[in-house]
C-alpha positions as CSV (number, residue, x, y, z in Angstrom):
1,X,110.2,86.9,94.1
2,X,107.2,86.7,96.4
3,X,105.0,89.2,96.8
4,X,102.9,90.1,100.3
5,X,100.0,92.6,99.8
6,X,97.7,93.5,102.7
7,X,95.1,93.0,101.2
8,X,96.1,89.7,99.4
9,X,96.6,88.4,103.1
10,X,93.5,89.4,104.5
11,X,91.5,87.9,101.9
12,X,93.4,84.2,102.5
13,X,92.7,85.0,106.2
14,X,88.9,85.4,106.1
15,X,89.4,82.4,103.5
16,X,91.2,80.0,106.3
17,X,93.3,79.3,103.1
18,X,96.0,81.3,105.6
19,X,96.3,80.5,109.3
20,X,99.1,82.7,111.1
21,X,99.0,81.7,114.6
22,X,98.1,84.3,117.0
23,X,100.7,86.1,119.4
24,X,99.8,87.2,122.8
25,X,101.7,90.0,123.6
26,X,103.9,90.7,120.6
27,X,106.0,93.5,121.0
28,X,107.9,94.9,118.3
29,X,111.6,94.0,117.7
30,X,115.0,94.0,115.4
31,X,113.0,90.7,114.0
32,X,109.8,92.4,112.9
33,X,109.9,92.7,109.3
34,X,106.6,93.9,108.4
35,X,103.4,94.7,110.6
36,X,99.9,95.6,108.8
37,X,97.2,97.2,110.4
38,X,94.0,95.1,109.8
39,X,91.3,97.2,112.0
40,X,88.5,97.9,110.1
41,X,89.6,95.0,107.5
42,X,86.3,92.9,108.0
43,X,88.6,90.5,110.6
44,X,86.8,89.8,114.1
45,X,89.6,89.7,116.3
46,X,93.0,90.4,114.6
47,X,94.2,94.1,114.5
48,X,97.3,93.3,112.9
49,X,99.1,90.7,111.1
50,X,103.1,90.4,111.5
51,X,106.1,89.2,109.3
52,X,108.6,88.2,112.2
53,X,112.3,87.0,111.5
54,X,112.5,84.2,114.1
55,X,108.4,83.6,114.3
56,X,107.3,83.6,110.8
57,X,103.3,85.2,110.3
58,X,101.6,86.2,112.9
59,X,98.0,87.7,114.2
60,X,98.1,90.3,117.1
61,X,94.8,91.5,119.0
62,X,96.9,95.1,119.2
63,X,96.7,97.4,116.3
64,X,100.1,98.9,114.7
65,X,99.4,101.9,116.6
66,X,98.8,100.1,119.9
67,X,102.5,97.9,119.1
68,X,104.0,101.5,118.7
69,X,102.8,103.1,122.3
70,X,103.9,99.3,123.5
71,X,107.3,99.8,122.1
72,X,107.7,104.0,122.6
73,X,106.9,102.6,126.4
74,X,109.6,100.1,126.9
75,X,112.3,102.3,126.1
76,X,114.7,103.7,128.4
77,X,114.1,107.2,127.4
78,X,110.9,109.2,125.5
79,X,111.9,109.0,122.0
80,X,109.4,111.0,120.6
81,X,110.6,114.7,122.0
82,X,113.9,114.1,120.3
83,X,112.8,112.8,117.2
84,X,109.9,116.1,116.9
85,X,113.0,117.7,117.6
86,X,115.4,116.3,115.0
87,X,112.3,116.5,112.5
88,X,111.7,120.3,113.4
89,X,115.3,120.8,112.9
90,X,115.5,119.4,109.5
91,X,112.3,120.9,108.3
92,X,110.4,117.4,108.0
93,X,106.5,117.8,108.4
94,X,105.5,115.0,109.3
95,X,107.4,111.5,111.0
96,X,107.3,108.6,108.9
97,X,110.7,107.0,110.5
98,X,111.0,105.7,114.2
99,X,114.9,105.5,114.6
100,X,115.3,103.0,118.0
101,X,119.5,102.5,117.4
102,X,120.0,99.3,115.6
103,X,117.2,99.6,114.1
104,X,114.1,102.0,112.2
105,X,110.8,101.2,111.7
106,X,109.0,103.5,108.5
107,X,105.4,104.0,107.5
108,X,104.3,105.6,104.2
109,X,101.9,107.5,106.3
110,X,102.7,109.5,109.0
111,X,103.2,107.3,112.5
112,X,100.9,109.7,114.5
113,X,97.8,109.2,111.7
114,X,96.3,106.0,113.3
115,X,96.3,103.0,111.3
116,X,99.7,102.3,110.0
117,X,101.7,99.9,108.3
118,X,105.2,99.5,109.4
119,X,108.6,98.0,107.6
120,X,111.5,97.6,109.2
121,X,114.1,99.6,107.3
122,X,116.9,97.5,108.3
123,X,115.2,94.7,106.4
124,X,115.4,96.4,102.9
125,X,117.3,96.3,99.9
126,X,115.0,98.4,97.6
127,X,112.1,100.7,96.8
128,X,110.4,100.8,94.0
129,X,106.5,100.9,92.7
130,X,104.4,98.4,92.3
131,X,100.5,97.9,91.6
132,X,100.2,101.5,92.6
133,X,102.0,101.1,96.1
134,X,105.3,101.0,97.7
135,X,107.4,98.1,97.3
136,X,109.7,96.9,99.6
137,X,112.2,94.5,98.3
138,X,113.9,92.5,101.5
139,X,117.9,92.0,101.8
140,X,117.6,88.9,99.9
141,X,115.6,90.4,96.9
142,X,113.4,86.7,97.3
143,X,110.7,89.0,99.4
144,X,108.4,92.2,98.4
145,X,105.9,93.7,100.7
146,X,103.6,96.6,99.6
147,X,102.3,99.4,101.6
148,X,99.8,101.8,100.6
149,X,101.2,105.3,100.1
150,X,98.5,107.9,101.2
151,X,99.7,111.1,98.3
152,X,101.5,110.3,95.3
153,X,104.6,107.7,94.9
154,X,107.2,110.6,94.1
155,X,106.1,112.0,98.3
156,X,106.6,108.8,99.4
157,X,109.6,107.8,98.0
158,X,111.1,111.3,99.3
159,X,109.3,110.7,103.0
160,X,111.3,107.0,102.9
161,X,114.7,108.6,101.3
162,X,114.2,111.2,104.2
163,X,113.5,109.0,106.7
164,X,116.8,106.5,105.6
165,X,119.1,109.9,105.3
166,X,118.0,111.5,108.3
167,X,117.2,109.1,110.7
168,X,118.0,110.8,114.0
């Protein structure tokens, strides 16, 4: 199985011994599997690097948070009312899920906290721990991608069970 850590990445970046090509004006879709915040990563230019279905790795000048407003903008409707609503309604502090239909995009940390990782839920066989974060096992179980969990694993794990039962 192979294993994609953030921070893994960004080391072969800065080390050219990893070249993703860079997107201009990737928006987030059904094919994004994984998007990682880079700001503040030491990368002059990137914000984000991108796991996408049909475009393999790929380098965006727009943070996670700036692909979210991107996406929340595009849609026919404001999303975010109902979901606060649906999360007040079942009691959930804080929103770790973005529920767009066909598919949900999750973050260990809440999606209103800045800098944010996202998975697609969609894409995911399996969670589990791994090195002290939150392993994502894809569909095929050939792919793992860890996310930094901000609290402890057992919150996160419940915040990603939460997010997969409840999903408005």
């Amino acid at each position: 199985m192979r294993v994609y850590d953030k921070k893994q990445l960004v080391k072969l970046i800065s080390e050219e011994k990893q070249c993703p090509k860079m997107a201009q004006n990737y928006r987030l879709s059904p094919a994004t599997i994984v998007a990682y915040d880079l700001t503040g990563l030491g990368l002059n230019g990137p914000k984000s690097l991108i796991l996408d279905q049909e475009q393999g790795f790929l380098l965006s000048t727009a943070s996670t948070s700036s692909l979210l407003r991107q996406l929340l903008a595009s849609c026919p409707f404001d999303l975010w009312p109902l979901e606060h609503l649906a999360y007040d309604k079942l009691g959930l502090r804080d929103q770790h899920v973005l529920s767009l239909g066909h598919y949900a995009l999750f973050s260990p940390k809440a999606l209103k906290s800045g800098r944010v990782d996202l998975i697609a839920l969609q894409q995911v066989r399996s969670i589990r721990e791994l090195d002290g974060q939150m392993a994502f096992v894809d569909q095929s179980g050939c792919r793992c991608f860890l996310l930094e969990y901000p609290r402890t694993f057992a919150r996160a794990r419940k915040a990603a069970g939460e997010a997969i039962a409840h999903m408005p």
